[in-house]
mmCIF file of the N, C-alpha and C atoms, coordinates in Angstrom:
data_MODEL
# 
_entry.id   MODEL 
# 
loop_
_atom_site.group_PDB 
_atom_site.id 
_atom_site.type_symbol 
_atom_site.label_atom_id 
_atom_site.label_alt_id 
_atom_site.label_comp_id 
_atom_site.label_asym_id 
_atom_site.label_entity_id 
_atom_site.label_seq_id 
_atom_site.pdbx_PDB_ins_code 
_atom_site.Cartn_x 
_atom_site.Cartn_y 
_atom_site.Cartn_z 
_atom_site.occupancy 
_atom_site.B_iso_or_equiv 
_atom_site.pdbx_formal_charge 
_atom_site.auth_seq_id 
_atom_site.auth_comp_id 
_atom_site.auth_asym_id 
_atom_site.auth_atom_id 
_atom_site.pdbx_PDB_model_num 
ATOM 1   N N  . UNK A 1 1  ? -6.302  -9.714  -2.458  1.00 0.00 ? 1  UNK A N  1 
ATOM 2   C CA . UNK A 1 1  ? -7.424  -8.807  -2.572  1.00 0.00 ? 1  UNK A CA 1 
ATOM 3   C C  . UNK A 1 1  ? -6.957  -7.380  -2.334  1.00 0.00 ? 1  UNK A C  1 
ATOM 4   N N  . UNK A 1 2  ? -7.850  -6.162  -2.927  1.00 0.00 ? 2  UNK A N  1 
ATOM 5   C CA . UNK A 1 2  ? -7.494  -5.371  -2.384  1.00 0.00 ? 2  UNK A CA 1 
ATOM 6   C C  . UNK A 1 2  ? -7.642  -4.376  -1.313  1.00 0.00 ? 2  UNK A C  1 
ATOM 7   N N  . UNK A 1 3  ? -6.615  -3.723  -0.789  1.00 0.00 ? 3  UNK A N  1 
ATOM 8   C CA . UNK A 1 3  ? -6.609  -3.133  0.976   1.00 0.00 ? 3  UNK A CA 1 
ATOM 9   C C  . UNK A 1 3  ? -7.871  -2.604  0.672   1.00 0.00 ? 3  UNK A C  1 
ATOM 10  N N  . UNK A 1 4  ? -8.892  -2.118  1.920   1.00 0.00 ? 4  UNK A N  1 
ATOM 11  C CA . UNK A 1 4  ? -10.087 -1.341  2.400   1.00 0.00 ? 4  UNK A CA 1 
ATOM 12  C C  . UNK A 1 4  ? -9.904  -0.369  1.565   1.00 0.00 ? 4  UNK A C  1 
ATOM 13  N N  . UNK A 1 5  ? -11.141 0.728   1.478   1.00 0.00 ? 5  UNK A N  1 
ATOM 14  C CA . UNK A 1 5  ? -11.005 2.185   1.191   1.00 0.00 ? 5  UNK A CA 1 
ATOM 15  C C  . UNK A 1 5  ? -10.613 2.715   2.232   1.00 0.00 ? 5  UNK A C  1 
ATOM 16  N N  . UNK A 1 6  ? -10.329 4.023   2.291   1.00 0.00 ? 6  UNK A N  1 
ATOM 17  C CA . UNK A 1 6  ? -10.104 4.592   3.328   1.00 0.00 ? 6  UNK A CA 1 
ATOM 18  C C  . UNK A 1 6  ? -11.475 5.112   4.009   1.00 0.00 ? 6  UNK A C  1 
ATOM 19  N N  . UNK A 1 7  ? -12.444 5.056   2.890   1.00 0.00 ? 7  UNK A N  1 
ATOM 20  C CA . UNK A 1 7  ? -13.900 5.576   3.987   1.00 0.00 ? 7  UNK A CA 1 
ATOM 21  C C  . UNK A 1 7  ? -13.986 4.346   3.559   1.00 0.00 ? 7  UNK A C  1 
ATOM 22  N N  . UNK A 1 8  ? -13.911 2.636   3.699   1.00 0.00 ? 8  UNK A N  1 
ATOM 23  C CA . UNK A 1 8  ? -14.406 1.658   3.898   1.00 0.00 ? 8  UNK A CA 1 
ATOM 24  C C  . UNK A 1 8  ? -15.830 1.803   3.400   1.00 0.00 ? 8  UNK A C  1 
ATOM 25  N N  . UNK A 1 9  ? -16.483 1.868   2.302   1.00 0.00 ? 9  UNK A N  1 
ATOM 26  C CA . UNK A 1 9  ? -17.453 2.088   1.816   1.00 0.00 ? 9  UNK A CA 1 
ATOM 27  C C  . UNK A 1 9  ? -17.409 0.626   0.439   1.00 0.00 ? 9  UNK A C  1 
ATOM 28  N N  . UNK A 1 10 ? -18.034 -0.251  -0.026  1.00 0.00 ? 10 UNK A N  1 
ATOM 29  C CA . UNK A 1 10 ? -17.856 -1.241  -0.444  1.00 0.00 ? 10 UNK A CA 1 
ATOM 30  C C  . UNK A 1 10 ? -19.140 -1.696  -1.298  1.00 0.00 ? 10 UNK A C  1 
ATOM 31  N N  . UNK A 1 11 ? -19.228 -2.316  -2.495  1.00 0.00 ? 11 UNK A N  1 
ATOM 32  C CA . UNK A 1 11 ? -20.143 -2.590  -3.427  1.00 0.00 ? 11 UNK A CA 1 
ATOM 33  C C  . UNK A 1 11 ? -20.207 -3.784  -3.377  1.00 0.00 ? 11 UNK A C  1 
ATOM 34  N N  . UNK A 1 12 ? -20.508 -5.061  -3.238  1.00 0.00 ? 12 UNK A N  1 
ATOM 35  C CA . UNK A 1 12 ? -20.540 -6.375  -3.601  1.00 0.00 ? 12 UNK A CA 1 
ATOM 36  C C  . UNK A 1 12 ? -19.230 -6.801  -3.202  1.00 0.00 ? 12 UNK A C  1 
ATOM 37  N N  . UNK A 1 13 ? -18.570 -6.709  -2.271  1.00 0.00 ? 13 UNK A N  1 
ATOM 38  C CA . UNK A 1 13 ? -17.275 -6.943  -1.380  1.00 0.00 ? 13 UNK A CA 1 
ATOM 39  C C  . UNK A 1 13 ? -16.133 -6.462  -2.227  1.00 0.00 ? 13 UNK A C  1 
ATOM 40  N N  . UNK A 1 14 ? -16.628 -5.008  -3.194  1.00 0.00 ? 14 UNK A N  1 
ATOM 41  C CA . UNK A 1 14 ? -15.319 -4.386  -3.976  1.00 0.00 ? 14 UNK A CA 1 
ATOM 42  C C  . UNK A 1 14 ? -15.345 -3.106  -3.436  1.00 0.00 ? 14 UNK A C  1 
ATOM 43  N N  . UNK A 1 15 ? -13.886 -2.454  -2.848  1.00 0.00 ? 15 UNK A N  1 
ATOM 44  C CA . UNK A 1 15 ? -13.808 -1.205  -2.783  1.00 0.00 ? 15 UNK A CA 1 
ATOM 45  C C  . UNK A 1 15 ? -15.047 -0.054  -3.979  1.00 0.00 ? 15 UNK A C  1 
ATOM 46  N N  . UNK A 1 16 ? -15.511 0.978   -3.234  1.00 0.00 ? 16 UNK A N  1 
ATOM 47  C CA . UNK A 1 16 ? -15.622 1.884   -4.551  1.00 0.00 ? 16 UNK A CA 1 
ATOM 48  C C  . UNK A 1 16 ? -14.136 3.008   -4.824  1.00 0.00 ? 16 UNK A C  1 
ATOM 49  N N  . UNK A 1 17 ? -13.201 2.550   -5.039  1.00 0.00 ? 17 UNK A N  1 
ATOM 50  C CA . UNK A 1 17 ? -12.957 2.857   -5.745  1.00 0.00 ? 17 UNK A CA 1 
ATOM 51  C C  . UNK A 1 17 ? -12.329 2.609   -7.219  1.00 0.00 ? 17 UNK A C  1 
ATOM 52  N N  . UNK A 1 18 ? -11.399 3.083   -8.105  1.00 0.00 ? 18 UNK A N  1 
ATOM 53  C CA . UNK A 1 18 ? -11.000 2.113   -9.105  1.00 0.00 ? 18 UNK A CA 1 
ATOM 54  C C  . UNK A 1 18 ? -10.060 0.819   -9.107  1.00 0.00 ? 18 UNK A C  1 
ATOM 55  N N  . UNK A 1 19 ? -9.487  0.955   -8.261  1.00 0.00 ? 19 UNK A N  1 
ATOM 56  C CA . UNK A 1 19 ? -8.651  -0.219  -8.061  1.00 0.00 ? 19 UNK A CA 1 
ATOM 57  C C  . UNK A 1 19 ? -9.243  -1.468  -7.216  1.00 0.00 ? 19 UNK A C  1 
ATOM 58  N N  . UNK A 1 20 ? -10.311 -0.823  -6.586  1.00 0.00 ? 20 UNK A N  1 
ATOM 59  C CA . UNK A 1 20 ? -11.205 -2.208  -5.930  1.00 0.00 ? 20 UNK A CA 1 
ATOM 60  C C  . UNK A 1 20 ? -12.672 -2.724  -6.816  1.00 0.00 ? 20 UNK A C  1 
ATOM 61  N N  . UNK A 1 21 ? -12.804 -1.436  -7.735  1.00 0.00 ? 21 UNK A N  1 
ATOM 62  C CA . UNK A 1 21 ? -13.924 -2.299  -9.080  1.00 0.00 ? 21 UNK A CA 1 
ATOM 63  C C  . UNK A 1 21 ? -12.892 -2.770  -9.988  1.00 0.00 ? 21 UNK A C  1 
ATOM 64  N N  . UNK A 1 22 ? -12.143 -2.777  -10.188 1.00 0.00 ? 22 UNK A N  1 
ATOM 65  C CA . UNK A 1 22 ? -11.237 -3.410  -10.845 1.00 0.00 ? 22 UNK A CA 1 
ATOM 66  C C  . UNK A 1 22 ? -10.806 -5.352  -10.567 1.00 0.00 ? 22 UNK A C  1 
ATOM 67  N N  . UNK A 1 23 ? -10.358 -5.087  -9.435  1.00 0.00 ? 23 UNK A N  1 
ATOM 68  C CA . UNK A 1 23 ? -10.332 -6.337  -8.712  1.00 0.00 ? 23 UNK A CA 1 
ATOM 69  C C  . UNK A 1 23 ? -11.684 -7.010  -8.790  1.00 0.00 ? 23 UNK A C  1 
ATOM 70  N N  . UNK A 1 24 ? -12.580 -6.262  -8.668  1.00 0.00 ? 24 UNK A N  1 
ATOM 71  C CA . UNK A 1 24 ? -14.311 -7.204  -8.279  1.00 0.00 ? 24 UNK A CA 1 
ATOM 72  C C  . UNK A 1 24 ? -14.511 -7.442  -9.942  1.00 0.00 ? 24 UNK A C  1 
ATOM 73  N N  . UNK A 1 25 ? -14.083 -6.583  -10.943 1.00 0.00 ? 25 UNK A N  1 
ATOM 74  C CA . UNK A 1 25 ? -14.364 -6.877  -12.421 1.00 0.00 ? 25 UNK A CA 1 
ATOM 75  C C  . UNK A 1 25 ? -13.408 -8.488  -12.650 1.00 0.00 ? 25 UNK A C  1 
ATOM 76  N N  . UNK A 1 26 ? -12.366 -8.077  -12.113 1.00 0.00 ? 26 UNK A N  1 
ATOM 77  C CA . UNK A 1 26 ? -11.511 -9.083  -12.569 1.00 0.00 ? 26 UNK A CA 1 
ATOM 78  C C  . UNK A 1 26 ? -11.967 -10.448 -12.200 1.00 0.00 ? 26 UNK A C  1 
ATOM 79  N N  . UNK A 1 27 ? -12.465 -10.398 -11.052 1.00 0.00 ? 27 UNK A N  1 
ATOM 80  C CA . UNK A 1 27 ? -12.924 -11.638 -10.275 1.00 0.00 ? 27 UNK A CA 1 
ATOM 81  C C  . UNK A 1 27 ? -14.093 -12.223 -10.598 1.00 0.00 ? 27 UNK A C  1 
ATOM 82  N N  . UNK A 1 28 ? -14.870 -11.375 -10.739 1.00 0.00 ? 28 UNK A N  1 
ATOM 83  C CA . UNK A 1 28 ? -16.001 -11.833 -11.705 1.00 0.00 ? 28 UNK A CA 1 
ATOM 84  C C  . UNK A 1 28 ? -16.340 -12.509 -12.656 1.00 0.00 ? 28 UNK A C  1 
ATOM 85  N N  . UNK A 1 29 ? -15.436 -12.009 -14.228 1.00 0.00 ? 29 UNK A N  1 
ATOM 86  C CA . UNK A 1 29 ? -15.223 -12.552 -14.952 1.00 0.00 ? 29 UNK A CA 1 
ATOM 87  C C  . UNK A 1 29 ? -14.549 -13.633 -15.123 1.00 0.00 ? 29 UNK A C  1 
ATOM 88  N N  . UNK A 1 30 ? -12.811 -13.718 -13.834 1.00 0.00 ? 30 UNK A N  1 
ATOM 89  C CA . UNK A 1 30 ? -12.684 -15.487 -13.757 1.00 0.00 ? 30 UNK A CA 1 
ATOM 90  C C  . UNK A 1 30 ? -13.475 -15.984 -13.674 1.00 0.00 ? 30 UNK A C  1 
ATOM 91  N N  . UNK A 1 31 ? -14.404 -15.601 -12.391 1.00 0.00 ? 31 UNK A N  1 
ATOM 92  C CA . UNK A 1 31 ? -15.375 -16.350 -12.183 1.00 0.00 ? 31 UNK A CA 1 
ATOM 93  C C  . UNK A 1 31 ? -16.644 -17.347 -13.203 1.00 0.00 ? 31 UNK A C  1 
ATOM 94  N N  . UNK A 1 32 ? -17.201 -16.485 -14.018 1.00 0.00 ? 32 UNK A N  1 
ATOM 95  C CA . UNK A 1 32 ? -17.711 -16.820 -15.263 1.00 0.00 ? 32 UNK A CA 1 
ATOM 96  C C  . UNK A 1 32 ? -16.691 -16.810 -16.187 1.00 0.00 ? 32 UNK A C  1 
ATOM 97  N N  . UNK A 1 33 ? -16.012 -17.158 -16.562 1.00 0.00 ? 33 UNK A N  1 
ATOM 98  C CA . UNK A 1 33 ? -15.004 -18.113 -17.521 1.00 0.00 ? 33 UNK A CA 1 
ATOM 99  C C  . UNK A 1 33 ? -14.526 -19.811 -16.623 1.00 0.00 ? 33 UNK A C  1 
ATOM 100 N N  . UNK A 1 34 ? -14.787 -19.765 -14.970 1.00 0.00 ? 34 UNK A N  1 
ATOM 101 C CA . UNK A 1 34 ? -14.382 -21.344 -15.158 1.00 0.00 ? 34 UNK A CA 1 
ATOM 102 C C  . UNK A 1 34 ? -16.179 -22.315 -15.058 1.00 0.00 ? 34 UNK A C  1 
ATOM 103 N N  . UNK A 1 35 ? -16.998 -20.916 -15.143 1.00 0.00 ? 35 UNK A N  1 
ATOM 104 C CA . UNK A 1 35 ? -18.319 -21.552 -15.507 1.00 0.00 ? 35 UNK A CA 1 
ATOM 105 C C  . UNK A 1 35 ? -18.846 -21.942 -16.891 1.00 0.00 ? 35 UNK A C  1 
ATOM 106 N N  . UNK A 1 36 ? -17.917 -21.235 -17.878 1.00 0.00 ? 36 UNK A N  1 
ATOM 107 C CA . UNK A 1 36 ? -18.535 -21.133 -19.247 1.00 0.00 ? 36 UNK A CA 1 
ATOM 108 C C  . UNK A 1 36 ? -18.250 -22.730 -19.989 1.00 0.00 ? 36 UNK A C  1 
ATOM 109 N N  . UNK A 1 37 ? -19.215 -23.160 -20.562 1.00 0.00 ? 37 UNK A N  1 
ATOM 110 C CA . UNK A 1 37 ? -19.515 -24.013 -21.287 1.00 0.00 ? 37 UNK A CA 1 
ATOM 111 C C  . UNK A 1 37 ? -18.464 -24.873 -22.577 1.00 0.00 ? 37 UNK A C  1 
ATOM 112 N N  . UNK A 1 38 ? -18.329 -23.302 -23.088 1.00 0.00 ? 38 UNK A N  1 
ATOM 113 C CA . UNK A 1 38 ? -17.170 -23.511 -24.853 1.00 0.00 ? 38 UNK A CA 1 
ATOM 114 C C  . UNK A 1 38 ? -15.849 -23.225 -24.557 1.00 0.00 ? 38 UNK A C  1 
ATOM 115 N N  . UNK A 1 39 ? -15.433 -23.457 -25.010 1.00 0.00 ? 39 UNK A N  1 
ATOM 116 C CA . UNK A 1 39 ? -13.458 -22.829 -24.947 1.00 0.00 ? 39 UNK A CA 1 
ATOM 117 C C  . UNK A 1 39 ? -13.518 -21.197 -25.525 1.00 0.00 ? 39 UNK A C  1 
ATOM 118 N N  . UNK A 1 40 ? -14.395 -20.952 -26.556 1.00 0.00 ? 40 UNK A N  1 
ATOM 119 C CA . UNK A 1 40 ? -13.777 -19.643 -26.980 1.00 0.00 ? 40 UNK A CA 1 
ATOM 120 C C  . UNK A 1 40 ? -15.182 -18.823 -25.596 1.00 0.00 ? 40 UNK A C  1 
ATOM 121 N N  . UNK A 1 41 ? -15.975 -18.710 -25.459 1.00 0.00 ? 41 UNK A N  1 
ATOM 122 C CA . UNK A 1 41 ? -16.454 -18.304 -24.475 1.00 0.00 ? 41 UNK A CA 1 
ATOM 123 C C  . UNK A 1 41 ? -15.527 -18.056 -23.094 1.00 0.00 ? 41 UNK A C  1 
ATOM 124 N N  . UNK A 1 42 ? -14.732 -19.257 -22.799 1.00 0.00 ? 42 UNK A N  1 
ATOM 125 C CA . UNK A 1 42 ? -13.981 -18.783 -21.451 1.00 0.00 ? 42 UNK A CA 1 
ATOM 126 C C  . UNK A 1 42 ? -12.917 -18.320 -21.871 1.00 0.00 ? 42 UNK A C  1 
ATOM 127 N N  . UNK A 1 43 ? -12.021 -18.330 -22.999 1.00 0.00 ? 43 UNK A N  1 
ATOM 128 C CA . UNK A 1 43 ? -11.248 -17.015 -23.425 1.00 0.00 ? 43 UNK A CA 1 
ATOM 129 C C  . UNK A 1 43 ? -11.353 -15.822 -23.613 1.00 0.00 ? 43 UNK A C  1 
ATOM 130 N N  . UNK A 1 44 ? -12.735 -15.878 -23.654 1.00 0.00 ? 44 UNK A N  1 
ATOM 131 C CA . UNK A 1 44 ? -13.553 -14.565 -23.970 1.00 0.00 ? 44 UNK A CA 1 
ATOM 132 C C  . UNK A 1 44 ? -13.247 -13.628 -22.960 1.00 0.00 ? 44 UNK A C  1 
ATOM 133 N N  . UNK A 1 45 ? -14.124 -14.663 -21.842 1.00 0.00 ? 45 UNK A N  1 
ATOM 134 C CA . UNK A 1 45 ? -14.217 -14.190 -20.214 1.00 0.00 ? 45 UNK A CA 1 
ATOM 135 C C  . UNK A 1 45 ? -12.604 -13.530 -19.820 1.00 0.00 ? 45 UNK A C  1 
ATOM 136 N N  . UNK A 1 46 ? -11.745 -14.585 -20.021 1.00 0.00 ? 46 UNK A N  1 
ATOM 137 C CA . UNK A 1 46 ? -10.390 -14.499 -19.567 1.00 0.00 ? 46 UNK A CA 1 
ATOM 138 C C  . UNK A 1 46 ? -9.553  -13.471 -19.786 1.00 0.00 ? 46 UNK A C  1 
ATOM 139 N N  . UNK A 1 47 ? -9.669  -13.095 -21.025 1.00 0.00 ? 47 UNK A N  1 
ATOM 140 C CA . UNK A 1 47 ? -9.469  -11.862 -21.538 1.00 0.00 ? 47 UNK A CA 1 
ATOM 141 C C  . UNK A 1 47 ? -9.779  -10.494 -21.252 1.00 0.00 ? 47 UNK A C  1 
ATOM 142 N N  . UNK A 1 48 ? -10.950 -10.625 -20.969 1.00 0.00 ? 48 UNK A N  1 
ATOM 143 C CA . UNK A 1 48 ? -11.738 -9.784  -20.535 1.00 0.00 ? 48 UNK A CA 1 
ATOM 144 C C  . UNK A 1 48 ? -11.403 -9.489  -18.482 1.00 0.00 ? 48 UNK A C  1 
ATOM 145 N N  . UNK A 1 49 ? -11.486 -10.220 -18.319 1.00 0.00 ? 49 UNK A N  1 
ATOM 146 C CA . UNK A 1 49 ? -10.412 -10.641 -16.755 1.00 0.00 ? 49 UNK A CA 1 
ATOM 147 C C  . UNK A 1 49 ? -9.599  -9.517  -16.954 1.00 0.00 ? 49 UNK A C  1 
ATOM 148 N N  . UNK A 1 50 ? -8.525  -10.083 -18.163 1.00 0.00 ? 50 UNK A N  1 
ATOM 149 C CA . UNK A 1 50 ? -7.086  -9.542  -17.836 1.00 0.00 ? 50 UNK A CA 1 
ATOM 150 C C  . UNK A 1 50 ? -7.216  -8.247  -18.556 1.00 0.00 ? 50 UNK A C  1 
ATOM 151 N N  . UNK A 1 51 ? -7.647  -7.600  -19.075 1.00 0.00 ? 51 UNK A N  1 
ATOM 152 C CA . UNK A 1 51 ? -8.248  -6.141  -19.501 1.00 0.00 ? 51 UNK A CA 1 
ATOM 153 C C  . UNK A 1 51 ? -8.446  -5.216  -18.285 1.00 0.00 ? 51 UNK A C  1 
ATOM 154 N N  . UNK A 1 52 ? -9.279  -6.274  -17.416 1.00 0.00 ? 52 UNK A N  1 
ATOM 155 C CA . UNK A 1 52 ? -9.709  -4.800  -16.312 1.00 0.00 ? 52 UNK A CA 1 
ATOM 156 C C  . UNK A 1 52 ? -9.082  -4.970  -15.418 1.00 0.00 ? 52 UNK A C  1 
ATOM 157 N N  . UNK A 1 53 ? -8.095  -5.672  -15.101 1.00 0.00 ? 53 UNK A N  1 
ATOM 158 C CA . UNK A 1 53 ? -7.186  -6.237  -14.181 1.00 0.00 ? 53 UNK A CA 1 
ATOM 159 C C  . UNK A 1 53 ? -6.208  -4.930  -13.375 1.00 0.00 ? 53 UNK A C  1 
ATOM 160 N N  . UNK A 1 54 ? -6.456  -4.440  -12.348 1.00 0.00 ? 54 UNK A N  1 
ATOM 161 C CA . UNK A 1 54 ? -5.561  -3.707  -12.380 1.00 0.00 ? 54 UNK A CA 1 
ATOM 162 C C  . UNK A 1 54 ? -3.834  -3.101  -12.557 1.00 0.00 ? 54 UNK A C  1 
ATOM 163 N N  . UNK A 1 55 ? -3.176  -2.826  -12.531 1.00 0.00 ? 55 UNK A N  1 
ATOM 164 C CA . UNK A 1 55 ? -2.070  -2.682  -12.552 1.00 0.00 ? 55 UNK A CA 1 
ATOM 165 C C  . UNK A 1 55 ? -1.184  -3.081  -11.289 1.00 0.00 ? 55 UNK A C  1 
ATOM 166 N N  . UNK A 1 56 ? -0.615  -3.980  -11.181 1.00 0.00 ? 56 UNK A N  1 
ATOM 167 C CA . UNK A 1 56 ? -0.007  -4.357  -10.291 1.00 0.00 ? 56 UNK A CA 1 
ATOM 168 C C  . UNK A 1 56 ? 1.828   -4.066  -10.267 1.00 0.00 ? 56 UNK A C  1 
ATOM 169 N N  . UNK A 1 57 ? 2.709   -4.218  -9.448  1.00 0.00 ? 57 UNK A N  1 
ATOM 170 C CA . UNK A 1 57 ? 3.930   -4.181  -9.104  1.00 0.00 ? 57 UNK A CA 1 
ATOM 171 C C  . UNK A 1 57 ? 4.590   -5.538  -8.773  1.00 0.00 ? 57 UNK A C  1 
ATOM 172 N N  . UNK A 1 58 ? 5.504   -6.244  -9.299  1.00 0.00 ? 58 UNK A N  1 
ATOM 173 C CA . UNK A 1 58 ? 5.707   -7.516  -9.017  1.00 0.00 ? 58 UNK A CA 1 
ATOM 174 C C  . UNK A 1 58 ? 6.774   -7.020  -8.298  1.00 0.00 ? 58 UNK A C  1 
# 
């Protein structure tokens, strides 16, 4: 997940800022893709996941 804000200020347990609506977008949409019904629907979702996904450092 990602670290606090620094003013700890929070929307639906996502930072406001971009890298913590990012994470809450991302999570979301897994979320509704392992609910969705059809196959192309949860690719849809999945995709859509990995779009707003933030940028990470491996």
């Amino acid at each position: 997940s990602a670290p606090p804000a620094a003013d700890g200020r929070a929307l639906l347990g996502s930072d406001l800022d971009e890298r913590g609506l990012r994470f809450g977008l991302e999570r979301s949409y897994r979320t509704l893709a392992r609910l969705a019904q059809g196959g192309e629907e949860r690719i849809d979702l999945v995709e859509r996941a990995n779009r707003y996904r933030p940028r990470t450092w491996v």
